[in-house]
C-alpha positions as CSV (number, residue, x, y, z in Angstrom):
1,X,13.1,-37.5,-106.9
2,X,12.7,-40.2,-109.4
3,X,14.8,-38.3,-112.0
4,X,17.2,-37.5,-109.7
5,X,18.2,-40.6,-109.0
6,X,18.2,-42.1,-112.1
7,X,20.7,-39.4,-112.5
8,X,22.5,-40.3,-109.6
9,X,22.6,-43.9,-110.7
10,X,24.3,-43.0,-114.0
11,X,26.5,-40.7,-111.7
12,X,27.3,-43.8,-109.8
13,X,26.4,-41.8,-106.5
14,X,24.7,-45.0,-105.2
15,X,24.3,-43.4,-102.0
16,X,22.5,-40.2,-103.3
17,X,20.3,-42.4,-105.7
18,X,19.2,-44.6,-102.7
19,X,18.1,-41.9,-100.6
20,X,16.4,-40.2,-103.7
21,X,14.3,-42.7,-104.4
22,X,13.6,-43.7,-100.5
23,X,12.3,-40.0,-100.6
24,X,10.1,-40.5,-103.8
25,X,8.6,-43.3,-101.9
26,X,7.8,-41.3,-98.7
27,X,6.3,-38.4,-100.6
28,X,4.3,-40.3,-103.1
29,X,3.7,-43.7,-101.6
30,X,0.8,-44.5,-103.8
31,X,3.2,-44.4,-106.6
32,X,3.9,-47.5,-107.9
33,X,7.0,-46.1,-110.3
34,X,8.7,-44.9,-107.2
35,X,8.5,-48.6,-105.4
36,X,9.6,-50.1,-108.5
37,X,12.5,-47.7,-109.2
38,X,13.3,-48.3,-105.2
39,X,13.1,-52.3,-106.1
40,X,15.2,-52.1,-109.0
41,X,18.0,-49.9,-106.9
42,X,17.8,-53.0,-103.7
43,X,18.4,-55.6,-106.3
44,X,21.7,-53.9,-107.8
45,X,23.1,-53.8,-104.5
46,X,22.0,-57.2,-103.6
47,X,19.5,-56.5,-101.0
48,X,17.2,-59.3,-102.5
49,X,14.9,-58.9,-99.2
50,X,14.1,-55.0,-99.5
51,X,13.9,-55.8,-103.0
52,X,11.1,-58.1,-102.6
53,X,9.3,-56.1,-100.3
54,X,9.5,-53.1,-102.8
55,X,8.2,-55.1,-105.9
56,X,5.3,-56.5,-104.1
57,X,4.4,-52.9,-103.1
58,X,4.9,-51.6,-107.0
59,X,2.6,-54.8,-108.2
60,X,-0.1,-53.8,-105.4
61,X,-0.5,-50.8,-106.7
62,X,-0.6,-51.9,-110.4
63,X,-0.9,-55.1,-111.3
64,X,-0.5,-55.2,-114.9
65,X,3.1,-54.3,-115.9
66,X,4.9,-57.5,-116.6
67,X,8.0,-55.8,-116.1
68,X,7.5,-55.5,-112.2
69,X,6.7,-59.6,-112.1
70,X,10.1,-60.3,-113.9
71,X,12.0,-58.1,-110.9
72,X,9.7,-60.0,-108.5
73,X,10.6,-63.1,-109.8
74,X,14.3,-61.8,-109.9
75,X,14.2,-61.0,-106.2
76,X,12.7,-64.7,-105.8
77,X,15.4,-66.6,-107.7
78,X,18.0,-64.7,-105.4
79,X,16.2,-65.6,-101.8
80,X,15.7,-69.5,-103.9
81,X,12.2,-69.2,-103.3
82,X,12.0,-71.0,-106.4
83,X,8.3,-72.0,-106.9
84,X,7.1,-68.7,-105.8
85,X,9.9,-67.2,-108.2
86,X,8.6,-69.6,-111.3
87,X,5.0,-68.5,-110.9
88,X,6.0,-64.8,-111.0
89,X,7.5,-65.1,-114.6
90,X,4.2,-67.0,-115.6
91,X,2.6,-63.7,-114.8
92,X,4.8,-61.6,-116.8
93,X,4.2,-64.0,-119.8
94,X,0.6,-64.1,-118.9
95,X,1.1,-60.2,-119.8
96,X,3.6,-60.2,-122.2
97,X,3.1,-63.6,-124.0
98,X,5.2,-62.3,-127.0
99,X,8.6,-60.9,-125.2
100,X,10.6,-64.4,-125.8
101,X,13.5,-62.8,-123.3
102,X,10.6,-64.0,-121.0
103,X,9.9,-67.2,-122.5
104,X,13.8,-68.2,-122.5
105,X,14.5,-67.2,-118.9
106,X,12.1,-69.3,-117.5
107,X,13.4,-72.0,-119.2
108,X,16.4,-71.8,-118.3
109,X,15.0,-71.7,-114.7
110,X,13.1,-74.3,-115.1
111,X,15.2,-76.7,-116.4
112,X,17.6,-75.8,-113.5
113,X,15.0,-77.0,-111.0
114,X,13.8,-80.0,-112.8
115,X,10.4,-78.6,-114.4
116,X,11.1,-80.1,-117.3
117,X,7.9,-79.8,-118.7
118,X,7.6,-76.3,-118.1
119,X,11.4,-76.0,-119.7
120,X,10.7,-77.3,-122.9
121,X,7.3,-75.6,-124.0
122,X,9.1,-72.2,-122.6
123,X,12.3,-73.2,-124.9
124,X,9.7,-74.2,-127.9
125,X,7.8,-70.9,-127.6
126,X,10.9,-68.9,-127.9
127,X,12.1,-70.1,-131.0
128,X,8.5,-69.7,-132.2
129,X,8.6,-66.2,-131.5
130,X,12.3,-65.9,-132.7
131,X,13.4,-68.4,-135.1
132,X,15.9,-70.5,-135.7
133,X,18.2,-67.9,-136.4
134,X,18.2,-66.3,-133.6
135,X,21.7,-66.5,-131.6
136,X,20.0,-67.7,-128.4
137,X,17.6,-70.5,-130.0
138,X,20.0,-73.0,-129.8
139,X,19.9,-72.4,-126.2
140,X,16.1,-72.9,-126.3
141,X,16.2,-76.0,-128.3
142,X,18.8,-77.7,-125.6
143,X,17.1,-76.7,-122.8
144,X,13.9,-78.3,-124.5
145,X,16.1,-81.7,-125.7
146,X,17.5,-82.2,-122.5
147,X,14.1,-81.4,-120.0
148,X,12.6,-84.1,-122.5
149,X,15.4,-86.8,-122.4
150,X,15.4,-86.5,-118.6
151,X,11.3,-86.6,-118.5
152,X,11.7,-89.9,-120.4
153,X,9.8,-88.4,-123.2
154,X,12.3,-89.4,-126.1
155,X,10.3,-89.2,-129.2
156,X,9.7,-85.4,-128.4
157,X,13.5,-84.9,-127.5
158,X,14.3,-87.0,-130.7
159,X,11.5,-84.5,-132.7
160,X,13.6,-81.4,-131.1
161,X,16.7,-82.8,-132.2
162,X,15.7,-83.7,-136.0
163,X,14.1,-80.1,-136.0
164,X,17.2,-78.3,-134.6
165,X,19.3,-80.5,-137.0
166,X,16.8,-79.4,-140.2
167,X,16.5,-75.5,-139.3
168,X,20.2,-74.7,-137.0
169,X,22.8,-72.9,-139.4
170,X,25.4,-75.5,-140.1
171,X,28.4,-73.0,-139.4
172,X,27.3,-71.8,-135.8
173,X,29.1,-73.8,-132.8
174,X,25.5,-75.7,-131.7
175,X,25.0,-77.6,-134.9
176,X,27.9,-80.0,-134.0
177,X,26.5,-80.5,-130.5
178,X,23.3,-81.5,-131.9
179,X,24.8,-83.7,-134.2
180,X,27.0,-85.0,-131.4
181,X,23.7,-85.8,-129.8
182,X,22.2,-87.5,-132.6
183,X,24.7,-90.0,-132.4
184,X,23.3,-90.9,-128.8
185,X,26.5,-89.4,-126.9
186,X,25.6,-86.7,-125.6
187,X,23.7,-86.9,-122.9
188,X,27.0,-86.9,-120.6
189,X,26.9,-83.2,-121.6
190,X,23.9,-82.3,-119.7
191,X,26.2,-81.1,-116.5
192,X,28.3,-79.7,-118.6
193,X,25.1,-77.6,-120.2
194,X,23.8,-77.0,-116.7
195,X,27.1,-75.1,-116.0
196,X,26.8,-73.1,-118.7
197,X,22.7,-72.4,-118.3
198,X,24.1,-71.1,-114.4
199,X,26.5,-68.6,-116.5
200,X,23.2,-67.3,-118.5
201,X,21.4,-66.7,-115.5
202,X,24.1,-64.6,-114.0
203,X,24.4,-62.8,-117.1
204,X,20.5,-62.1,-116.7
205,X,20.5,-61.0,-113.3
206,X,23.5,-59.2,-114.1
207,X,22.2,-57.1,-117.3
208,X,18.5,-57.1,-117.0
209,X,17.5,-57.6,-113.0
210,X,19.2,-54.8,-111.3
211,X,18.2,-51.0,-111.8
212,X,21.6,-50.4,-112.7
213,X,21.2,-51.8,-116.4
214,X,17.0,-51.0,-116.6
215,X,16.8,-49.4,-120.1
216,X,14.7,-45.9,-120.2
217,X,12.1,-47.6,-122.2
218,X,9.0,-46.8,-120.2
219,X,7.5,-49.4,-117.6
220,X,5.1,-51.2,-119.9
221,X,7.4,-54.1,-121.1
């Protein structure tokens, strides 16, 4: 019933896929790939609540796939259960310490609820494990810069910024916002970087939460 309605999904017979994967659940309900699967459908139709229920059902039954904390976490973000929500990613790092994805969502999180501490060692380990060249790091090293300037911590913010300044390519659109900030302007952008950190999470929730967009990669990342 689980292939079926993956099939369904990619059919777009949301109605079939639902009911295939309700039936997986009653026929194997020690299963944790059919309460995951079941999860994964909730959260593409915005039932965050049956979502929730599902993923804590999946992670009972096996507790070390990080890929089941990130949905749980997911579902969290949605209901604002936000420090529950923040310690579920912690798990999935805890797991997966290596898959930045992980690493750059919670920052972003983070920084949106004023962990700034949290926000800028998740920004820093991201570009650790991805570089400087890597199109999201300049996301990484603002989210780390501004959780620092607002912490009142400005010789690290002024460490991030240097770096940033040292290792960013001088063609791509964030070099000129960090030198912007060097000049000690720029901290009126922070709600203007907040509005654009919302537009990331969306894009996340959009692309990697929901069962909809789940890659056939195998549950182990």
């Amino acid at each position: 019933y689980i292939s079926l309605g993956k099939l369904n999904l990619r059919l777009k017979r949301y109605e079939d896929a639902r009911k295939n994967f309700q039936k997986a659940v009653e026929l194997e309900p020690e299963n944790y790939q059919s309460h995951f699967y079941l999860a994964g459908f909730y959260m593409g139709e915005e039932d965050y609540e049956s979502a929730l229920s599902s993923y804590k059902k999946a992670i009972a039954l096996k507790n070390d796939i990080p890929r089941f904390y990130v949905g749980l976490s997911n579902a969290m973000q949605a209901l604002k259960s936000n420090d529950q929500a923040v310690s579920a990613m912690e798990q999935a790092i805890r797991l997966d310490p290596r898959r930045a994805s992980y690493h750059l969502s919670q920052s972003h999180y983070a920084l949106r609820l004023g962990k700034d501490g949290l926000a800028s060692i998740r920004g820093i380990f991201y570009i650790r494990y991805k570089g400087w060249n890597d199109d999201s790091a300049p996301y990484a090293a603002l989210n780390a810069y501004f959780a620092n300037r607002r912490a009142n911590n400005k010789a690290k913010a002024d460490s991030i910024l240097m770096e940033s300044l040292k290792y960013l390519d001088k063609e791509i659109w964030a070099y000129s916002i960090f030198k912007y900030l060097n000049k000690e302007k720029g901290w009126e952008l922070q709600g203007q970087y907040y509005a654009i950190i919302d537009e990331w999470r969306q894009w996340w929730r959009g692309n990697y939460a929901p069962f909809h967009c789940i890659k056939e990669s195998g549950l182990d990342g």
